[in-house]
C-alpha positions as CSV (number, residue, x, y, z in Angstrom):
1,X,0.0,0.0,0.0
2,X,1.3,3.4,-0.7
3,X,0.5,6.5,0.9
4,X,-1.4,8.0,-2.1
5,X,-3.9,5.4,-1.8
6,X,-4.7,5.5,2.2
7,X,-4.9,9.0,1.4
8,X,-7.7,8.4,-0.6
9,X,-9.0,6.0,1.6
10,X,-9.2,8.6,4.1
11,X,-10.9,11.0,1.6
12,X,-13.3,8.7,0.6
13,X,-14.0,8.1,4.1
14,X,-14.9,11.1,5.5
15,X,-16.6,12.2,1.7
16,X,-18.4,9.5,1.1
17,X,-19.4,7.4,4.0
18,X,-17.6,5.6,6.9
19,X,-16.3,2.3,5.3
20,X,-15.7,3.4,2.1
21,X,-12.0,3.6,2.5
22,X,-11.8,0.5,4.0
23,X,-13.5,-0.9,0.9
24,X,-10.9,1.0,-1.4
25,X,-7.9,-1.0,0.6
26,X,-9.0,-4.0,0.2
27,X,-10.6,-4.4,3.7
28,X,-14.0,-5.4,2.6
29,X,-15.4,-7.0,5.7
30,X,-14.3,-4.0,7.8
31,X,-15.7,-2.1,5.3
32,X,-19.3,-3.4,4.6
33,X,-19.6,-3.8,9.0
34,X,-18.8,0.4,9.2
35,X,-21.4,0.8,6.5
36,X,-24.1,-1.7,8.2
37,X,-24.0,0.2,11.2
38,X,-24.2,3.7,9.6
39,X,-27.2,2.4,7.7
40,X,-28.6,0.9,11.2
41,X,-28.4,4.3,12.7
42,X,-30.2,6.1,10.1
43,X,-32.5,3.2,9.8
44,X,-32.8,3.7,13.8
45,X,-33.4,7.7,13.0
46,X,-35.7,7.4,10.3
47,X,-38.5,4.7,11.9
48,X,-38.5,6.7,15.0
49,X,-39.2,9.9,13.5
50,X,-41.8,8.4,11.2
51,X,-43.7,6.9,14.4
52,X,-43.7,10.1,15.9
53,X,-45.5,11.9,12.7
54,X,-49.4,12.2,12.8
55,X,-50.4,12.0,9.1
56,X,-53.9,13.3,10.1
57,X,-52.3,16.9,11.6
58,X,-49.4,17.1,8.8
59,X,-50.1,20.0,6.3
60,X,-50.9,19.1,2.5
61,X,-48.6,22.5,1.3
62,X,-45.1,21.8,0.9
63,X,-43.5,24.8,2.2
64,X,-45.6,23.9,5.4
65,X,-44.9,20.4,5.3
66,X,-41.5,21.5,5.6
67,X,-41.8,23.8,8.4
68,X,-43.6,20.5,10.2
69,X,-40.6,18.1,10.0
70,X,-38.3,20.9,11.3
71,X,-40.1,21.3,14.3
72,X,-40.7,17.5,14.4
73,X,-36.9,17.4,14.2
74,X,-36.6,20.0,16.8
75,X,-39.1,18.7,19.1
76,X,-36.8,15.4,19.1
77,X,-33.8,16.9,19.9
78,X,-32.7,13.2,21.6
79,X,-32.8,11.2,18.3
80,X,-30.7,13.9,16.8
81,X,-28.2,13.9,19.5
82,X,-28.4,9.8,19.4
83,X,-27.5,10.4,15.4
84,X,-25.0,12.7,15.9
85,X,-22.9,11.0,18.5
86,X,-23.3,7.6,16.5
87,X,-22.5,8.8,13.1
88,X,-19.2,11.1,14.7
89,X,-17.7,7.7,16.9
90,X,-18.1,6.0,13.8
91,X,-16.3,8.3,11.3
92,X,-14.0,9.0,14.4
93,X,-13.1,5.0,14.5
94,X,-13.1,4.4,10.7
95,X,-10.5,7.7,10.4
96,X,-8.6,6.4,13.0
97,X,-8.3,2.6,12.0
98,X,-7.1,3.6,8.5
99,X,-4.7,6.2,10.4
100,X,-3.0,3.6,12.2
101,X,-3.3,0.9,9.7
102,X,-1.2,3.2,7.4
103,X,1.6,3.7,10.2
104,X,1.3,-0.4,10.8
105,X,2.4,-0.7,6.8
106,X,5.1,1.9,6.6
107,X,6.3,0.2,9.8
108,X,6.5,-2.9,8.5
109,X,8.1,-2.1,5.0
110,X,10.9,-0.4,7.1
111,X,11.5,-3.4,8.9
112,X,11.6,-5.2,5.9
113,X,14.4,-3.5,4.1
């Protein structure tokens, strides 16, 4: 591995989605885990906000409509802290992993020559 592509590893992880780098470097199973749980948080985020929504109060007129998921959101200010934590551990981990799986490898080729 050379640095050019854990330095794209890194950019695609923090661009694109936690995981994604590990993908790029050939760590798949690492990779496709990261992105399970990113997708189980939203998944998480998203079902508990839709069972707090009451279709029969929720405005027809989209600018409204709007308005009502932002208070929604707002009212829920737990599940957005839940998200927020989850989703920065997790692109904290991932960012460090590759990190220190880069300084593993260039370790490792010095001690080779």
């Amino acid at each position: 591995m050379n640095i050019v592509k854990y330095a794209a590893a890194l950019l695609l992880n923090f661009l694109v989605c936690p995981g994604a780098g590990h993908i790029l470097i050939g760590q798949f199973r690492k990779g496709l885990i990261i992105i399970g749980i990113v997708f189980a948080v939203f998944l998480i985020a998203v079902s508990s906000l839709m069972s707090s929504i009451d279709l029969s109060q929720a405005p027809q007129n989209y600018t409204l409509m709007k308005e009502y998921i932002m208070n929604l959101i707002a009212e829920d200010s737990n599940l957005t802290l839940f998200m927020d934590i989850a989703l920065a551990a997790l692109y904290a981990y991932a960012g460090a992993d590759l990190f220190f799986g880069f300084i593993a490898e260039m370790k490792k080729r010095r001690d080779e020559k």
